[in-house]
N, C-alpha and C positions, 0 to 999 in steps of 0.2 A: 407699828401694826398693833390692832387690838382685836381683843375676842367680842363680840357682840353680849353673849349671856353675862357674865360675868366683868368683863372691863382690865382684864389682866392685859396687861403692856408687856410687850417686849421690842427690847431695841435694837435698832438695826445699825451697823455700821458698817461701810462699802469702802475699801481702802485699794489704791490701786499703785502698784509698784512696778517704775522700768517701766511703763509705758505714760502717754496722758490720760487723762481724765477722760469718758465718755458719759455722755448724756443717756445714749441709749442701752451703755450694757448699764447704767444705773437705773435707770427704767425696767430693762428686763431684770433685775435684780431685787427690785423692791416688786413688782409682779409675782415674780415664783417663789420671795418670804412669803406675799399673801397666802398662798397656800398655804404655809404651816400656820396660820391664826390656831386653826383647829387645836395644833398643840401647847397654844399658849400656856403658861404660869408667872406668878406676879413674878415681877423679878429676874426673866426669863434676858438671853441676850446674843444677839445673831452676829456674827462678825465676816465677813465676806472678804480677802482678798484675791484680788486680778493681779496677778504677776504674767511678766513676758521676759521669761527664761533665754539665754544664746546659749547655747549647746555647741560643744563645740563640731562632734560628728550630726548631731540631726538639725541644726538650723535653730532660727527661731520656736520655740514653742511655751504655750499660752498653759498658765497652771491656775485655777481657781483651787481657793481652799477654804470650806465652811465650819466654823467654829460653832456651835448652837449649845449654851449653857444652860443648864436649869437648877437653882438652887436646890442643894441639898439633895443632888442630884450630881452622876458624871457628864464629861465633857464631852458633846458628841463631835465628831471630826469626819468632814471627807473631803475626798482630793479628787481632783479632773485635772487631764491632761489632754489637750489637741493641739500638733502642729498649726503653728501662725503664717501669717499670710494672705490669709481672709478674715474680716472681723466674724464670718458664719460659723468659722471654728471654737473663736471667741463664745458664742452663745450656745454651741453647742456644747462645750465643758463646763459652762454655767446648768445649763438643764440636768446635765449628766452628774455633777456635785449635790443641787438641788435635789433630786430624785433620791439619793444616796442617802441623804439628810431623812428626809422622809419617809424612806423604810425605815431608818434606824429609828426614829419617832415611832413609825406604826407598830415595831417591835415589842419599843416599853412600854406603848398604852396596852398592846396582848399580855405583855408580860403582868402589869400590874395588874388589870382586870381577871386575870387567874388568878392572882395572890390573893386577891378581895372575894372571888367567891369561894375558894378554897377556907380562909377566916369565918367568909358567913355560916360555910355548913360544916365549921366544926363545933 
């Protein structure tokens, strides 16, 4: 994925564990990185895995887990969990991880843009 103004790349890698390969949670996966463009930075890197956990008391259930690095910078991390058994729940922990990612992005762009006007008016 890349930023349009600037051209900063960030790379995406979609790994899926304990269960196959899907077309379309990779599809939905590379769709809702689109949204973080916004935050991109050079050197930036999104790691997405799809695990299908057996539990032994709740069943089957579907864990996404989002890695989003930014050099020089901490690791951002979140986790989604939905009972499996329909791929719906599948895309539902994906949006729900996604979204997670995302505040935590909207956070440090708040956070640094106070830093920086705080700096200008001192």
């Amino acid at each position: 994925m890349q930023e349009k103004n600037n051209m900063n790349f960030v790379a995406l890698q979609v790994q899926f564990r304990h269960m196959p390969q899907s077309s379309s949670i990779k599809h939905l996966v590379r769709k809702q990185a689109g949204c973080l463009e916004k935050f991109a930075h050079a050197g930036s890197h999104c790691e997405v895995v799809v695990d299908e956990m057996n539990h032994w008391n709740k069943g089957g259930i579907f864990k996404v887990t989002i890695r989003y690095t930014i050099p020089g910078d901490r690791l951002y991390v979140a986790h989604a969990e939905e009972e499996s058994g329909s791929h719906h729940f599948l895309y539902s922990a994906v949006r729900i991880a996604f979204d997670e990612i995302e505040r935590q992005l909207k956070k440090r762009r708040r956070r640094n843009y106070r830093r920086k006007t705080i700096e200008l008016a001192a």
